[in-house]
Structures are given as structure tokens and as C-alpha cells.
DRENPA-3360 file (N, C-alpha, C; in nm, 2 decimals, always signed):
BEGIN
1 = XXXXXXXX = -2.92/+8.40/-2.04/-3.00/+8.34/-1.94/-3.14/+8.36/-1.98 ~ -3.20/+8.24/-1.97/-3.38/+8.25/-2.05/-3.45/+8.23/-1.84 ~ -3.54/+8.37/-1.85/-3.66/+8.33/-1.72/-3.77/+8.26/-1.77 ~ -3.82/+8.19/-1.71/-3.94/+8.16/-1.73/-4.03/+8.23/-1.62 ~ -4.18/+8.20/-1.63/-4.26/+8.21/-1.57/-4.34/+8.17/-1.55 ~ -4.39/+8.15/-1.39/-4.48/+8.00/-1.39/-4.63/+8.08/-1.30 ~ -4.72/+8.03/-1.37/-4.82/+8.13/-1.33/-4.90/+8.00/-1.19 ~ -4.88/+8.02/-1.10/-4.91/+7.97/-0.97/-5.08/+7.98/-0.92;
9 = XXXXXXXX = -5.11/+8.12/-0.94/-5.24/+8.15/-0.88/-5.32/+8.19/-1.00 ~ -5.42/+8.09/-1.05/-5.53/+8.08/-1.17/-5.65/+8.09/-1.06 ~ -5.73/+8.16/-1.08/-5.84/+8.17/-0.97/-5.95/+8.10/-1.08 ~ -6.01/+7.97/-1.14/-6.13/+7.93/-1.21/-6.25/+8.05/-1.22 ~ -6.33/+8.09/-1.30/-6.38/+8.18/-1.37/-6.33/+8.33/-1.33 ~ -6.22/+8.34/-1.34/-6.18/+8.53/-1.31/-6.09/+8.55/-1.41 ~ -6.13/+8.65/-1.51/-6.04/+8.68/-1.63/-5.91/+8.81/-1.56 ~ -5.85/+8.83/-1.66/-5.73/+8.88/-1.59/-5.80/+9.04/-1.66;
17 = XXXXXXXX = -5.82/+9.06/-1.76/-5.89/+9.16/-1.88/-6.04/+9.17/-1.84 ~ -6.07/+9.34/-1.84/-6.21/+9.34/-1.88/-6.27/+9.37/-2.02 ~ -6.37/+9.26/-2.06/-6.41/+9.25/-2.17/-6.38/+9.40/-2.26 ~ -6.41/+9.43/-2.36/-6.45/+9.51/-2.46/-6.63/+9.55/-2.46 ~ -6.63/+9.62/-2.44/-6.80/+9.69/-2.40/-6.84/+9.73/-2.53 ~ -6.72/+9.81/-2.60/-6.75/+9.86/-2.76/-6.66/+9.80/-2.84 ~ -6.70/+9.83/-2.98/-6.67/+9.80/-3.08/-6.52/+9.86/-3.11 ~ -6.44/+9.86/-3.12/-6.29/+9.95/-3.13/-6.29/+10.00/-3.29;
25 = XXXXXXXX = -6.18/+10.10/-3.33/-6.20/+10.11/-3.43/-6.15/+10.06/-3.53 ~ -6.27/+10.05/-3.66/-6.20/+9.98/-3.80/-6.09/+10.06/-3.86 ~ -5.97/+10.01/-3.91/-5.87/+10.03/-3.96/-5.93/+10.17/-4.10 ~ -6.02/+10.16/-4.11/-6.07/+10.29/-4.23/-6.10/+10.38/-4.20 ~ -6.15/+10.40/-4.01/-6.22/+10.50/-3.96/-6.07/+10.57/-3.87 ~ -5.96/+10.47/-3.87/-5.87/+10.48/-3.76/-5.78/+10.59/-3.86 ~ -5.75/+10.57/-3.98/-5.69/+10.60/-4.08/-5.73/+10.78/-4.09 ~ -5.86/+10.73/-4.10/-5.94/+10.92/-4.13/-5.93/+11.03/-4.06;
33 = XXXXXXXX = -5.93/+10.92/-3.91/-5.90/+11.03/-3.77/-5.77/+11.00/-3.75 ~ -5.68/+10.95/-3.79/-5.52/+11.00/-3.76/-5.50/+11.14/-3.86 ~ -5.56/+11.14/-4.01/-5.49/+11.28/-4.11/-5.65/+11.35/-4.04 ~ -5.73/+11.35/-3.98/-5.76/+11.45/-3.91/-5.68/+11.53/-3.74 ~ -5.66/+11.45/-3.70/-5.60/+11.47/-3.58/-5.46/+11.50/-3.58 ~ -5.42/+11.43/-3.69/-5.24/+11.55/-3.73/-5.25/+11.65/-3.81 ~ -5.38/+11.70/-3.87/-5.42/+11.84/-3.90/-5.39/+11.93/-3.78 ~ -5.44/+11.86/-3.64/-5.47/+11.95/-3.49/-5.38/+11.94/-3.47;
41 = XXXXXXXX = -5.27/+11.86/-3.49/-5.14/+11.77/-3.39/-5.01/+11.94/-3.42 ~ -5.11/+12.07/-3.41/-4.97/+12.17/-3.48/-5.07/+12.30/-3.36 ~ -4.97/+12.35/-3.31/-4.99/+12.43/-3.22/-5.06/+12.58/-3.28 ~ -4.96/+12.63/-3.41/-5.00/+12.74/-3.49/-5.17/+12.67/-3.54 ~ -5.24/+12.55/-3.55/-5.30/+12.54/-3.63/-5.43/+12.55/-3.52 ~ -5.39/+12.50/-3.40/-5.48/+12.51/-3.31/-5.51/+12.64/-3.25 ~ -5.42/+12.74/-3.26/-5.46/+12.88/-3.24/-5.53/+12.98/-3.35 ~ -5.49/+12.89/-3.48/-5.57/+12.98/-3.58/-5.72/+12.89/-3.54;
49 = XXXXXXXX = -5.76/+12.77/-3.58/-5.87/+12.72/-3.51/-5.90/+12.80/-3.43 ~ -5.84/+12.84/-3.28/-5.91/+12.90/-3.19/-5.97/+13.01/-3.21 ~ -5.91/+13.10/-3.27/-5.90/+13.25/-3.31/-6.05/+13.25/-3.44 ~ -6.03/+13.17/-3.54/-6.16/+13.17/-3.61/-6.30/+13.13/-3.55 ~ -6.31/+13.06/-3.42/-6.41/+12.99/-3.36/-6.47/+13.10/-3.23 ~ -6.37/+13.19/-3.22/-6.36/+13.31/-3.15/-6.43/+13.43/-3.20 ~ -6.39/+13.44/-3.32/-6.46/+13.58/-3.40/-6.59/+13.59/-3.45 ~ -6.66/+13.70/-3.45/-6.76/+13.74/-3.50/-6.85/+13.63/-3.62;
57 = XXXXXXXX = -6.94/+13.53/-3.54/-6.96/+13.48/-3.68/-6.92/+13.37/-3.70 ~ -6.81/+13.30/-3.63/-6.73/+13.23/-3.64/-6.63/+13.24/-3.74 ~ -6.57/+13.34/-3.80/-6.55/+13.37/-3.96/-6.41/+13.45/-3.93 ~ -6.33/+13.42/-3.93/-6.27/+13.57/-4.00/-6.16/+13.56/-4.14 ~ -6.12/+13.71/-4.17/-6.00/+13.69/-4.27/-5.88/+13.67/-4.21 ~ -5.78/+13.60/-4.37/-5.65/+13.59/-4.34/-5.59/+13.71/-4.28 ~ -5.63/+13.85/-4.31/-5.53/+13.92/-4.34/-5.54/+13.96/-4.10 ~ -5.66/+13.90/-4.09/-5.68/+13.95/-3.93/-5.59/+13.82/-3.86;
65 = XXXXXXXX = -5.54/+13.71/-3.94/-5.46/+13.59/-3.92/-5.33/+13.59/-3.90 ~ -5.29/+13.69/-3.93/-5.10/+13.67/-3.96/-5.08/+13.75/-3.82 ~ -5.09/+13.85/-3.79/-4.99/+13.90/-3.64/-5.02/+13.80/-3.55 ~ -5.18/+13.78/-3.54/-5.20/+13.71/-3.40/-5.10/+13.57/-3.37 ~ -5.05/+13.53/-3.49/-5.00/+13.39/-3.50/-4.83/+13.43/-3.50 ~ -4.79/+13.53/-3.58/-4.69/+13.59/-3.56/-4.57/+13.50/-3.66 ~ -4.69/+13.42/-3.78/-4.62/+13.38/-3.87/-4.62/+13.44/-4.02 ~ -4.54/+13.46/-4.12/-4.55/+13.49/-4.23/-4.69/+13.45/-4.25;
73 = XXXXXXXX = -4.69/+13.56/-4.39/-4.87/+13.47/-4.46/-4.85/+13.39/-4.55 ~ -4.78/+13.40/-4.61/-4.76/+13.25/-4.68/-4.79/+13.11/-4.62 ~ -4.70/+13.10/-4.43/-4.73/+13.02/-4.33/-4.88/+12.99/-4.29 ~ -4.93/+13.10/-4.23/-5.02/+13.09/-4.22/-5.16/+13.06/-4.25 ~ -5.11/+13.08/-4.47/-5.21/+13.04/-4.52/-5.20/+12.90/-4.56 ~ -5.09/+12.82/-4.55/-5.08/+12.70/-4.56/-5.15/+12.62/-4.43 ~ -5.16/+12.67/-4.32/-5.17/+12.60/-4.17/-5.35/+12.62/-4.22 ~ -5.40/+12.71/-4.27/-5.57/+12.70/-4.28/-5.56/+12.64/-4.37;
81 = XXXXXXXX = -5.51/+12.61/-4.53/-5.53/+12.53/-4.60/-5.52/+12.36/-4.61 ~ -5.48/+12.36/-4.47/-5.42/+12.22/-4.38/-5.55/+12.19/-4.35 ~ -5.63/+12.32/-4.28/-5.72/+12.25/-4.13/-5.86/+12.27/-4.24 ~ -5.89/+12.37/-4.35/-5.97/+12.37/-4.45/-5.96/+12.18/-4.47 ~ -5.89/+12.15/-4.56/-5.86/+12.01/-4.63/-5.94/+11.91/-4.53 ~ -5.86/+11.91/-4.41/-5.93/+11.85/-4.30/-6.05/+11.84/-4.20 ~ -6.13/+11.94/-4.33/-6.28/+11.95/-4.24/-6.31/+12.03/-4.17 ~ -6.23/+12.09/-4.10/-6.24/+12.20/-4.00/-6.33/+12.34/-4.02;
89 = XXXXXXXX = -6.24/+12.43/-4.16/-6.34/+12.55/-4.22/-6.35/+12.50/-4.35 ~ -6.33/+12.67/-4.39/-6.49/+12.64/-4.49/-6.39/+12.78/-4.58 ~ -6.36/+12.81/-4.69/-6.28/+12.92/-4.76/-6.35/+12.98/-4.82 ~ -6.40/+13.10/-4.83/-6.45/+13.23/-4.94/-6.38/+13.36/-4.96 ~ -6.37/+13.37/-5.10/-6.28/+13.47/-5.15/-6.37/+13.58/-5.16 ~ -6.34/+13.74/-5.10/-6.38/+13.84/-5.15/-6.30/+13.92/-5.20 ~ -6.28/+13.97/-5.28/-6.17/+14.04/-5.34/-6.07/+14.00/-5.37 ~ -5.99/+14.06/-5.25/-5.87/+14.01/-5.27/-5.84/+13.90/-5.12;
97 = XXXXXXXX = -5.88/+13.90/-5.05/-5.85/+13.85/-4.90/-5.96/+13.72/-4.93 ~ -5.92/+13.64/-4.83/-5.96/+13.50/-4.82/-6.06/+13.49/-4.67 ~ -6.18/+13.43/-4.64/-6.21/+13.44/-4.51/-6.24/+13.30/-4.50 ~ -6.23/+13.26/-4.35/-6.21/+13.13/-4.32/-6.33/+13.09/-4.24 ~ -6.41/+13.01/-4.20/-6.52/+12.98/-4.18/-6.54/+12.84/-4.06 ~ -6.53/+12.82/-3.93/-6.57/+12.70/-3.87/-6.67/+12.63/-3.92 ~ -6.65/+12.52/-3.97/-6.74/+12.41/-3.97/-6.83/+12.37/-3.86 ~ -6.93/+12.42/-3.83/-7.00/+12.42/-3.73/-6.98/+12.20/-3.73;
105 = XXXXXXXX = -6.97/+12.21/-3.57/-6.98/+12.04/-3.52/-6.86/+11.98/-3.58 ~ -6.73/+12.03/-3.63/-6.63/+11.96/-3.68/-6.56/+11.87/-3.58 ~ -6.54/+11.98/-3.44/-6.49/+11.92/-3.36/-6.51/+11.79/-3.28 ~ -6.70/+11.81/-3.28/-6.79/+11.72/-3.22/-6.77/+11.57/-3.28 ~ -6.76/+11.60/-3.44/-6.68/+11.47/-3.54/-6.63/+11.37/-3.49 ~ -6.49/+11.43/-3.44/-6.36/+11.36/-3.42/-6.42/+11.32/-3.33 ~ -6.48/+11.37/-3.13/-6.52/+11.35/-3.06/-6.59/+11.18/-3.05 ~ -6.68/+11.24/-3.14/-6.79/+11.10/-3.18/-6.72/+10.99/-3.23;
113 = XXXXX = -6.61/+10.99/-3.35/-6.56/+10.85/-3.40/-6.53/+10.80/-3.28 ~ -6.44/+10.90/-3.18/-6.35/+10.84/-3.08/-6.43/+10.72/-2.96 ~ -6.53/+10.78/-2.94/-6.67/+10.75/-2.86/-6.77/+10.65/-2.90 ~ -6.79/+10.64/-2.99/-6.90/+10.58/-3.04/-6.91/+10.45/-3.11 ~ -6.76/+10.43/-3.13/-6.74/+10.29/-3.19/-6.78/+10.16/-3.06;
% end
């Protein structure tokens, strides 16, 4: 059985849609902020984020990284070398330990593509 539908009430100049105010986003910018935002789209990754944006400095080491998360370091250090890739920190080796760094305004980034188109 096929319904149709018969549109009865057209009211002459009243759109059904309100216009577009902004620009939406271009498919290159849409693209950048999806493998940024499935960098965040990970719970462990958003608590190491939290935990680095939290400490002294904004900064801390791996090795201050693994209980709080309560994942292997191996884990761990893949989940910063995710959110590193993606803008987020910033990596410096001393020794032997690795320390992680917020990208001051990264978050503000994402915020702004979303906003501003």
C-alpha cells in the first residue's frame, strides 16, 4: 500500500525552515574535526587530558600517568600518543621518562571550528 500526502495548508510567504545564519562546515574542515574529536571520543583519553591540564604547569610525566588511569603503560602511552598526534600536547623526553604538555587553547580550537563557520 503506497500513502500519499497532500499538503492542504501553504500559508504564501512562510517558510517551513529557518534560513542558515552561518556558513556550515566545508567537508575539509568537517574531516579534521572528526580525527580530532575521535582522538576525545575515548574516556581513558579524556582523563589523561584532564589529569595533564590539572598539574603543575600544565605538564606532567608518564610515569605520574599509569595508576591514576589504572591502565598498563604501554596503554597509556599510546592514549597520549593519540591525543599528542591530535594537537592536544606537546612530548619532551628527559631521561628516561616522557612528559606531556597541554597545548595551551587546543580545546578552544575544536570549540571555534564548531562556532564560527
Amino acid at each position: 500500500m503506497v500513502a500519499t500526502l497532500e499538503v492542504t495548508d501553504v500559508t504564501p510567504g512562510v517558510t517551513c525552515c529557518a534560513p542558515l545564519v552561518k556558513k556550515p562546515l566545508e567537508q575539509t574542515d568537517a574531516e579534521r574535526l572528526a580525527v580530532t574529536l575521535k582522538a576525545l571520543a575515548d574516556p581513558a583519553r579524556l582523563r589523561l587530558l584532564s589529569i595533564v591540564a590539572s598539574s603543575a604547569g600544565q605538564e606532567a610525566c608518564v610515569c605520574d600517568l599509569i595508576d591514576p588511569i589504572g591502565l598498563s603503560q604501554p596503554t597509556v602511552s599510546h592514549h597520549l600518543k593519540v591525543l599528542t598526534e591530535a594537537g592536544f600536547l606537546t612530548r619532551s623526553k628527559r631521561g628516561t621518562w616522557a612528559y606531556y604538555r597541554l597545548i595551551p587553547k587546543a580545546l578552544e580550537q575544536v570549540s571555534e571550528l564548531l562556532t564560527s563557520a
